[in-house]
MILUMFI-173151 format. One line per 5 residues: number of its first residue (from 1); their letters; for each residue x, y, z of N, C-alpha, C. Coordinates in pm, whole numbers, plus 50000, padded with zeros to 5 digits. Example, Ala and Ser with C-alpha at 12.3 -4.5 7.8 and 13.67 -1.06 7.14 Angstrom:
BEGIN
1 = as = 51319:49431:50780:51230:49550:50780:51320:49670:50780; 51285:49775:50708:51367:49894:50714:51290:50003:50787
end
This chain:
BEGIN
1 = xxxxx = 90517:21644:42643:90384:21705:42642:90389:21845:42583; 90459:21894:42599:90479:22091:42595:90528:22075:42393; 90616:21980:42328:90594:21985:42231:90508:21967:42164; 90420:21838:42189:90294:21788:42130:90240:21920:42127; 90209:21990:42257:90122:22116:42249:90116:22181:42115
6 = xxxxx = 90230:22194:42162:90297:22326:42060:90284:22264:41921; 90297:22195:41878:90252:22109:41755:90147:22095:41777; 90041:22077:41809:89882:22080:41820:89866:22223:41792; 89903:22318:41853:89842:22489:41855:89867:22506:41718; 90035:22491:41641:90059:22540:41499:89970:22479:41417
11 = xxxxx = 89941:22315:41408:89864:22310:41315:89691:22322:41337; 89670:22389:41442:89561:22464:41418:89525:22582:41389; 89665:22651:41425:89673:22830:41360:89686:22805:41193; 89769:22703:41153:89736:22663:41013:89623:22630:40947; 89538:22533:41027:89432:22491:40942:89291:22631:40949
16 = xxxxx = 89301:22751:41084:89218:22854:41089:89304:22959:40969; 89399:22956:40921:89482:23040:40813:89384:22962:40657; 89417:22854:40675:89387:22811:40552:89233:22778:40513; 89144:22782:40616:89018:22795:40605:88968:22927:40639; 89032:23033:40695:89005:23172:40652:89054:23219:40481
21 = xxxxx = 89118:23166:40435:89172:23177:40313:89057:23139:40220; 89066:22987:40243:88953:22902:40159:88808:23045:40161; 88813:23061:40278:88617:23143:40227:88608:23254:40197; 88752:23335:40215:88771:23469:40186:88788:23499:40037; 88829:23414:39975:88925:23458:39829:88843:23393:39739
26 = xxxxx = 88857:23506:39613:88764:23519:39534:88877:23551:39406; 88872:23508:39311:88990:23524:39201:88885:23523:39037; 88955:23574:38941:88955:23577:38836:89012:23542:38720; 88990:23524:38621:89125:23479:38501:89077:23590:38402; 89019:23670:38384:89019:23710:38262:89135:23806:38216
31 = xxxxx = 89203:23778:38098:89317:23829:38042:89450:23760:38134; 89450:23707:38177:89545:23652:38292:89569:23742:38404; 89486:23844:38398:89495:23909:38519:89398:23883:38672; 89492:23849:38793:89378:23781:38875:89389:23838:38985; 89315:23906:39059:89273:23985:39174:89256:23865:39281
36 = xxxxx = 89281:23914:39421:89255:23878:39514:89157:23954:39635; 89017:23926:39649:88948:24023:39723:88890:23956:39878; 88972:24004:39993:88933:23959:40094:88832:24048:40179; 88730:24025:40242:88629:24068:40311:88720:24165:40444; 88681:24274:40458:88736:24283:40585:88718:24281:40690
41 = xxxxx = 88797:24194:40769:88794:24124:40932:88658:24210:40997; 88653:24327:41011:88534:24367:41101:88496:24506:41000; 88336:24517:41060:88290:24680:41003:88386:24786:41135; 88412:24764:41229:88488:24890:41276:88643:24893:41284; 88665:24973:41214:88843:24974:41234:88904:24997:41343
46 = xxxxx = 89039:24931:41363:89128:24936:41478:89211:25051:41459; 89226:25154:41514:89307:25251:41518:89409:25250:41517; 89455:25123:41578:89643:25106:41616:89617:25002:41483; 89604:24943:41389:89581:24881:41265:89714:24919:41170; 89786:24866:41073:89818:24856:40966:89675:24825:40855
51 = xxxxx = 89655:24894:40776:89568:24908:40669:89627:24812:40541; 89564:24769:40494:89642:24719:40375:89533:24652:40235; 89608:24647:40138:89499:24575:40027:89607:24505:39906; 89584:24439:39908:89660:24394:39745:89638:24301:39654; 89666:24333:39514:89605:24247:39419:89722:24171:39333
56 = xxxxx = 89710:24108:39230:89812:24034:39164:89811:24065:38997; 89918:24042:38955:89899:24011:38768:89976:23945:38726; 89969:23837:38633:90047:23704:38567:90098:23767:38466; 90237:23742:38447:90245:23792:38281:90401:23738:38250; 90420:23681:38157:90573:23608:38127:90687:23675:38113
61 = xxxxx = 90680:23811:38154:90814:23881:38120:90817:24030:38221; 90917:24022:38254:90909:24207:38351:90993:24235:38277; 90984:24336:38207:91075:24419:38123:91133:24327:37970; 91249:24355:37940:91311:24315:37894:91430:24233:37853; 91463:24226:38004:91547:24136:38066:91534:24013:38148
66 = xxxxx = 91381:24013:38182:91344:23894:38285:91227:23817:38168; 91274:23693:38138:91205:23625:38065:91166:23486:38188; 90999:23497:38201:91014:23299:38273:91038:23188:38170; 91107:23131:38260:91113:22960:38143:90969:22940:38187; 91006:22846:38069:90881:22725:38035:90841:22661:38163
71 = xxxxx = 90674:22714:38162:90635:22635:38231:90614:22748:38394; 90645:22851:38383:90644:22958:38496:90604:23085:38409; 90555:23162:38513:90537:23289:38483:90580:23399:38635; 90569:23492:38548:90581:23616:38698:90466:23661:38736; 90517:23688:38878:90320:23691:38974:90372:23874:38965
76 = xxxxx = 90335:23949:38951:90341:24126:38973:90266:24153:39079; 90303:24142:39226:90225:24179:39343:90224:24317:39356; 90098:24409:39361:90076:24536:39403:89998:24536:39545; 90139:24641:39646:90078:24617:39803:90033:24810:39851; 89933:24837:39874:89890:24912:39947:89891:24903:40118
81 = xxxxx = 89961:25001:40193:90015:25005:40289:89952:25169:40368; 89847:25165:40468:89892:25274:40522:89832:25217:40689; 89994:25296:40728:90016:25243:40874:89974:25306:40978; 89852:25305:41073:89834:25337:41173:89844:25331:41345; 89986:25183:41301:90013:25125:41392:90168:25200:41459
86 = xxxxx = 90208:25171:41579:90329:25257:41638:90450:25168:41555; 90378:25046:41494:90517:24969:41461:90552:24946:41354; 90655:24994:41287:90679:25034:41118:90645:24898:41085; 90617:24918:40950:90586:24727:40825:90696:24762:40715; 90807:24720:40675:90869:24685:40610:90804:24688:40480
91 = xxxxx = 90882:24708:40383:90840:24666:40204:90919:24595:40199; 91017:24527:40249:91174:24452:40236:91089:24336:40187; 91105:24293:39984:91021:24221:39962:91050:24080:40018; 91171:24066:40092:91191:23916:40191:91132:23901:40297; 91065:23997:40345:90918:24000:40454:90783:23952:40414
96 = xxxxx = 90746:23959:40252:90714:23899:40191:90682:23781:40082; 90577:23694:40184:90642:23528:40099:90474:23563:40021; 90461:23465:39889:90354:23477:39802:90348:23338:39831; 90192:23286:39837:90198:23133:39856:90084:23110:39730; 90103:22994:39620:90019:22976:39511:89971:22868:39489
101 = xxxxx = 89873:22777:39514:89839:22668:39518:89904:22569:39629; 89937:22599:39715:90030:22534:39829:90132:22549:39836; 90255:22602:39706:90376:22658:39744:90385:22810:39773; 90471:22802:39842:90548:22964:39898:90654:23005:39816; 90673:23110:39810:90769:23159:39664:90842:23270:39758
106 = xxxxx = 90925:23321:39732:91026:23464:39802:91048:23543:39662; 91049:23625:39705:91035:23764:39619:91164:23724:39515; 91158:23734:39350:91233:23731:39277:91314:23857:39242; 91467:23842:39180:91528:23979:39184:91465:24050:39066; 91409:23997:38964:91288:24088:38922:91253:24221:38963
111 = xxxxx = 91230:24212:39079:91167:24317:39220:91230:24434:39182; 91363:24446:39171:91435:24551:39156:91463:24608:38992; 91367:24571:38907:91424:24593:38780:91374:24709:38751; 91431:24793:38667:91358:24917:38644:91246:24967:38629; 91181:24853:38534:91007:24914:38562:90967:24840:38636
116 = xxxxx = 91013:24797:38780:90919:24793:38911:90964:24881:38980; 91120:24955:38976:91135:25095:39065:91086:25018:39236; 91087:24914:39284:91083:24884:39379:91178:24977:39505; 91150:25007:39593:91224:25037:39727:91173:24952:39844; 91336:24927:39954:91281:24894:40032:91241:24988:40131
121 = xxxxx = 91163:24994:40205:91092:25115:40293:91045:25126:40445; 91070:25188:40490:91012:25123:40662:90884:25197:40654; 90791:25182:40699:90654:25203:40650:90585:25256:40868; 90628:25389:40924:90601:25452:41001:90450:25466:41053; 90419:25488:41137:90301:25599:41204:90259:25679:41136
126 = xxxxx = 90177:25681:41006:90111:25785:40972:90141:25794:40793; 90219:25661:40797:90310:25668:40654:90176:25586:40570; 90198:25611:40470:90108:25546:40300:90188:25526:40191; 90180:25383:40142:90243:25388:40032:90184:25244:39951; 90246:25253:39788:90254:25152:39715:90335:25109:39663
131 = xxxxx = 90347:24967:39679:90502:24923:39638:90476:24736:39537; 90537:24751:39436:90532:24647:39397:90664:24528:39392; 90601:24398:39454:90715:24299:39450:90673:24185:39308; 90736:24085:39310:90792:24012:39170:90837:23836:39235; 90711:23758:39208:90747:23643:39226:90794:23558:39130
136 = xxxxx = 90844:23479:39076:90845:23371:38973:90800:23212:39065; 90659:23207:38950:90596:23110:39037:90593:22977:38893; 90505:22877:38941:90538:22731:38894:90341:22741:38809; 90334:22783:38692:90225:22789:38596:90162:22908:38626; 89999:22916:38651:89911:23001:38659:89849:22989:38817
141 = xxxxx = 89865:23036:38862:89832:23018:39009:89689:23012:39010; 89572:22930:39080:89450:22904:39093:89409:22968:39182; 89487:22962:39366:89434:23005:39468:89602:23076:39518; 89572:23196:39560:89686:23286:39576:89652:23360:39731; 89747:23368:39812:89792:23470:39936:89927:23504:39958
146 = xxxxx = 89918:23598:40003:89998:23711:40018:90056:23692:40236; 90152:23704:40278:90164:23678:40380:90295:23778:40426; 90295:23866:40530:90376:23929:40598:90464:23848:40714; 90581:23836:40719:90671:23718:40807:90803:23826:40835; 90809:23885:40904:90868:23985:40986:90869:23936:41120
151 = xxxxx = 90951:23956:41221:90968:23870:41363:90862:23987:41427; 90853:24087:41393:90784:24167:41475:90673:24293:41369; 90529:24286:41403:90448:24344:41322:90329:24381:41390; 90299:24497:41363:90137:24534:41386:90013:24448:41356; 89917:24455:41443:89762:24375:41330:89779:24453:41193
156 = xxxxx = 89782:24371:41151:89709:24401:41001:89574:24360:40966; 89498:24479:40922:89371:24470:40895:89316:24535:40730; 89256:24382:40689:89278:24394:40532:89162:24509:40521; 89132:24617:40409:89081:24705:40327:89046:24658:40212; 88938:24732:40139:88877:24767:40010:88987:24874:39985
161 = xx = 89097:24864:39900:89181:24969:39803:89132:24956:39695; 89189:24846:39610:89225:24793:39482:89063:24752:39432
end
């Protein structure tokens, strides 16, 4: 019984993830550049909150050294971060999974190439920052989210940045 549960609860925290997704997200193609704009959860902010906003860009090459094969491109995730919560948020882009039409992707070593200047960062009480990660995903992504998977994290409450 206590598993069934527990398998009943996940795939309903899944299907309220993926139908908050479905009505929230709003995307674009023009130039291959495609934004992600989610509504935010409430008009009054949570004080103890992680703040956050982020958008995306497609493009077949980071630098000069990272070429996608055929048939992939690189996702360029830009994350806005400012933390009002007691409990630091990581930039460690392996805290960050990108999910694109139903697959999940982990941050490519891309991430670290010179013109992304990536760091990883513990992201404090009072701290702000922007940091960009580097997926290599499977075509042009249609429907795109962004997901924080850290064992331990503040609410996060999405913003108008970008």
């Amino acid at each position: 019984m206590g598993v069934k549960l527990s398998g009943i609860v996940r795939w309903i925290l899944v299907l309220l993830v993926v139908m908050f997704a479905a009505g929230c997200v709003e995307s674009s193609d023009e130039d291959a550049n495609f934004s992600l704009l989610v509504e935010s959860l409430d008009e009054h902010t949570n004080a103890e909150a992680c703040y956050w906003d982020w958008q995306y860009t497609i493009t077949p090459s980071i630098g000069q050294y990272y070429v996608a094969p055929t048939g992939y491109n690189y996702v360029l995730v830009q994350i806005y971060l400012k933390n009002n919560a007691n409990q630091q948020v990581s930039t460690n882009p392996y805290y960050w999974k990108f999910t694109a039409d139903g697959l999940q992707y982990d941050a490519d070593v891309a991430t670290y190439s010179e013109g992304i200047n990536h760091q990883n960062i513990e992201v404090g009480k009072g701290g702000e920052i922007e940091t960009f990660i580097v997926y290599l995903v499977k075509g042009y992504p249609a429907e795109a989210e962004i997901g924080y998977y850290n064992y331990q994290h503040p609410l996060f409450e999405r913003i108008y940045y970008y």
